[in-house]
N, C-alpha and C positions, 0 to 999 in steps of 0.2 A: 535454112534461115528461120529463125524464132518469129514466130505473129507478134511477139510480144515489141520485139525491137525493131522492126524493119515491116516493108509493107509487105504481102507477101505474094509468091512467086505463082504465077497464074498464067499459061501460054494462051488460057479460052478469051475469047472475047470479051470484053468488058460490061459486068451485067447494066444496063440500063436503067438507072432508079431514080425516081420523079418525087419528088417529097412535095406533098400539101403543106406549103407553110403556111402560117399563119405568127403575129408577133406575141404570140401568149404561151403558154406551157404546152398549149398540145402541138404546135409548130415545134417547139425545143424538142420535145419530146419524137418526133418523127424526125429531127434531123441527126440525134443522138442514136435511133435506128441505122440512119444509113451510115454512120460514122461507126456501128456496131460491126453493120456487113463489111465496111472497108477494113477493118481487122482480119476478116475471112478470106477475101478475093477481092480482087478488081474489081471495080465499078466505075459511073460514069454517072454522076450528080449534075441534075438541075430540080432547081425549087422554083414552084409557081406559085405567085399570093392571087388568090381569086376575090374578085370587089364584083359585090353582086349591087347590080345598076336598080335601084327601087323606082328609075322614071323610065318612062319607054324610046325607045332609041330615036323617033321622032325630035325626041325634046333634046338631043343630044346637037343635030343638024342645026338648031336654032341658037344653038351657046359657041360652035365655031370653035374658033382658036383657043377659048378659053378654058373649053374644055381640056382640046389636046395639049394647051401648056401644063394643066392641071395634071394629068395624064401623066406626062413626061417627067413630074417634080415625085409624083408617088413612085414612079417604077425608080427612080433613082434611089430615094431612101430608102425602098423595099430592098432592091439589090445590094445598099451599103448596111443593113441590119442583116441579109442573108450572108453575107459573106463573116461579118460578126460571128455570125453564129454556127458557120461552119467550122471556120477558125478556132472559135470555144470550145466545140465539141474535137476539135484536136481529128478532124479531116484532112487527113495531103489534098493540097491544091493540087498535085499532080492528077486529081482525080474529079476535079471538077469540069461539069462542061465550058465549053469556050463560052457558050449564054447560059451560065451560071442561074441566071434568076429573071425569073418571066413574068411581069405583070398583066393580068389579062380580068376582062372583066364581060357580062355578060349578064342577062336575067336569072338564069342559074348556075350555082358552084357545082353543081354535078354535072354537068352540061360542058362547062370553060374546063373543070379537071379531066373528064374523057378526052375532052378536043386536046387538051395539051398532053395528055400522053400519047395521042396518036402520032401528033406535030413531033414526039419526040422520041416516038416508036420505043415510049419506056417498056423494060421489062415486067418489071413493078411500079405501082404506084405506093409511095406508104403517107397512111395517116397518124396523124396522134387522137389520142382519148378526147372524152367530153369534160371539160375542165369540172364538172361535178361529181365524176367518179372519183370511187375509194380507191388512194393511193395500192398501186400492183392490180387494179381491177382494167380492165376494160368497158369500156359505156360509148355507144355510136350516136353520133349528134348526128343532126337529120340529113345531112349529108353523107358521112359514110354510112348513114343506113339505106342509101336508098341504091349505094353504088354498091354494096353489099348484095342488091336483090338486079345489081343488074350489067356490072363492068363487065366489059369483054377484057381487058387484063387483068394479069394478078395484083391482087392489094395485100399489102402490110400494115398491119394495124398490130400497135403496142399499149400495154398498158400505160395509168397515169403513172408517173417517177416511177419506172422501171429499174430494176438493180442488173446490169448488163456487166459481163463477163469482159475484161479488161483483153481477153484472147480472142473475141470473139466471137463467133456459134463454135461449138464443140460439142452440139449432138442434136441430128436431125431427128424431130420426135413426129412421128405419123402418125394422127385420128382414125382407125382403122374400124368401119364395120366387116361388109360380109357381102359386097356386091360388085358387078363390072366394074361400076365406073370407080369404087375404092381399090380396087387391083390395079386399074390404069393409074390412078392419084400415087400406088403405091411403089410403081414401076419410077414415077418422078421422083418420087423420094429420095428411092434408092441412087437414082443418078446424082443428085445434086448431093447427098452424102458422098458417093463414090469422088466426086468433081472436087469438096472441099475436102475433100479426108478427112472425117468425119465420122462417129459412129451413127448409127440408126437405131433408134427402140421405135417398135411397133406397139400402140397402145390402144385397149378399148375400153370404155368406160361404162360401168354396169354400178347405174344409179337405182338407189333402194326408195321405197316408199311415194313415187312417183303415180304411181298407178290402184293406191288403195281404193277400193269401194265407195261410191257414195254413202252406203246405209255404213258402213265400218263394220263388216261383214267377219267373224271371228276363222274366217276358213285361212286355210293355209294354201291355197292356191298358187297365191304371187310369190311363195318363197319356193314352193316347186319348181316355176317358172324360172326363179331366179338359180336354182340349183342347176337346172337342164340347159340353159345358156351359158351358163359359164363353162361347162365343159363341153358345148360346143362350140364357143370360143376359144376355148384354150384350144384345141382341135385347130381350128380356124387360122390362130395366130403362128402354130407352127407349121402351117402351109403357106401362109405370109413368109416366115421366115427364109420359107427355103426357098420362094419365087424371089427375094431379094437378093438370097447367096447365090440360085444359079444366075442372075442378070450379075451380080458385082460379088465374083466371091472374097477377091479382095477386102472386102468394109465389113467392122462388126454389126452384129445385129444381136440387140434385145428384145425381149416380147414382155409387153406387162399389162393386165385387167384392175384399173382402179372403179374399186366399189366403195360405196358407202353414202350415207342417206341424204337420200336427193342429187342435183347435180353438182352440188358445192360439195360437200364429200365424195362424190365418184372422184371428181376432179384433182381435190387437194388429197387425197389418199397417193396419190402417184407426188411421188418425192423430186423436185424440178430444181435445177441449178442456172446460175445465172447464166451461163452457155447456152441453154435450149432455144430451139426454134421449134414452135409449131409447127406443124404443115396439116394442112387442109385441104380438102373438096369441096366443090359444090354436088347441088341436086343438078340432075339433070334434066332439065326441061324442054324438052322436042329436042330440035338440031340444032337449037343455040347456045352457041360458046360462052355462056357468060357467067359470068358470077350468080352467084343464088344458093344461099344460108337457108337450111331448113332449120325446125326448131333446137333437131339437138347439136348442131353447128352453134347455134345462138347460145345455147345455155354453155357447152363446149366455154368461148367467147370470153361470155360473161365473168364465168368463173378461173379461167387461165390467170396465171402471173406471167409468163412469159411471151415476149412475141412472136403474131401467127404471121405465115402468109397463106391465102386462100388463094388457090386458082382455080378458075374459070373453067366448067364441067367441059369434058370433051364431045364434041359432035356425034352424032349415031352415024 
């Protein structure tokens, strides 16, 4: 059965995916995400609008009913705008949740989005961009930066107007260093390629001129450096490769080092089609499960066109 005409055939369980709406481009923008992934696989959509309360809940007790009428008139229009816009983005109802769209509100939007993915034991969370990012960039508004440094689920985050592959994902791309917990991240990878049929490229990124000299020092140090990593990278990558063909010998696997100066050419040196997904680690930090971008995760990010998901570092 073609991804292209029909939905497509999935016996696994339906991935659980919570979209941060919002009624602006970076909501359209996360919901055109999940309506990317329903191209892939089954899924199972509800969208949350988070109203962050600027009085303190005190003052909430003294307004009574007015409030909750208040309350009850936003979560309807929020619900009649979400469903809009799922419809636009050309999502099967067959794949929405039964509570479709959840109005919730609270003194924090990072706080109300954790709670409603728990409440909805999403898989993922995904967000949209900061509406002042450069169209295909990614930019984290204070919210997803802060769930960035601290979700216990995985989050999806896309660029601003994103160009998405009409098929789908059709190639799981992995950020791969040279550590446990990237071997573990990379054991994921490969499943969830093997799951969607799917190819895999294995990627690391070997940015130049990051690390010049304060005085601007005329040695040739840092290109030695850079010569002695790259082939033990390359080393590196096809030991990746072959811990993903014996877990799934099934699924292709590529291996590629984008280099080039700074992290905006390491990044745009690797050649990305509107198919790709990111995929991501975190650092790991003690034995908690949770989200957490170190810098070159961040610059990673920053400079991608296509969309990531990042999951949440695994426990010691």
């Amino acid at each position: 059965m073609s991804k292209k005409n029909a939905e497509p055939e999935d016996t696994s369980p339906p991935i659980r995916v919570l979209v941060a709406w919002r009624p602006d481009d970076s909501g359209a923008e996360a919901v055109e995400f999940a309506a990317w992934l329903a191209r892939t696989t089954h899924i199972q959509v509800r969208a949350v609008t988070a109203f962050t309360r600027p009085w303190p809940s005190s003052s909430l007790s003294r307004l009574g009913g007015k409030y909750r009428k208040w309350r009850r008139k936003e979560a309807a229009a929020c619900e009649s705008r979400v469903r809009k816009a799922l419809t636009a983005a050309e999502l099967p109802d067959s794949m929405w949740d039964k509570n479709v769209s959840v109005f919730a509100d609270g003194p924090s939007e990072t706080a109300i989005l954790t709670q409603a993915a728990d409440d909805f034991e999403a898989d993922v969370v995904l967000l949209g961009s900061h509406g002042s990012a450069p169209k295909r960039r990614f930019m984290a508004g204070s919210t997803a930066d802060a769930l960035l440094h601290s979700s216990p689920r995985p989050l999806g985050l896309t660029p601003r107007a994103p160009k998405l592959s009409r098929r789908g994902v059709t190639r799981i791309n992995c950020a791969f260093i040279d550590s446990e917990n990237d071997r573990s991240f990379l054991a994921d990878a490969a499943d969830l390629a093997s799951r969607w049929g799917v190819p895999l490229r294995i990627v690391s990124f070997a940015p130049e001129g990051i690390a010049d000299s304060p005085v601007k020092s005329t040695t040739d140090l840092e290109s030695e450096i850079l010569v002695e990593w790259r082939e033990h990278t390359l080393a590196v990558l096809d030991q990746a490769r072959d811990a993903a063909l014996d877990r799934h010998p099934e699924i292709n696997v590529d291996t590629e080092i984008g280099s080039g100066w700074g992290w905006s050419g390491a990044v745009e040196s690797v050649k990305w089609k509107k198919g790709d997904l990111l995929y991501l680690g975190s650092a790991l930090m003690g034995s908690l499960e949770r989200v957490f971008i170190g810098s070159s995760t961040n610059e990673i990010l920053r400079h991608s066109r296509v969309p990531a998901i990042i999951q949440p570092a695994h426990g010691q």
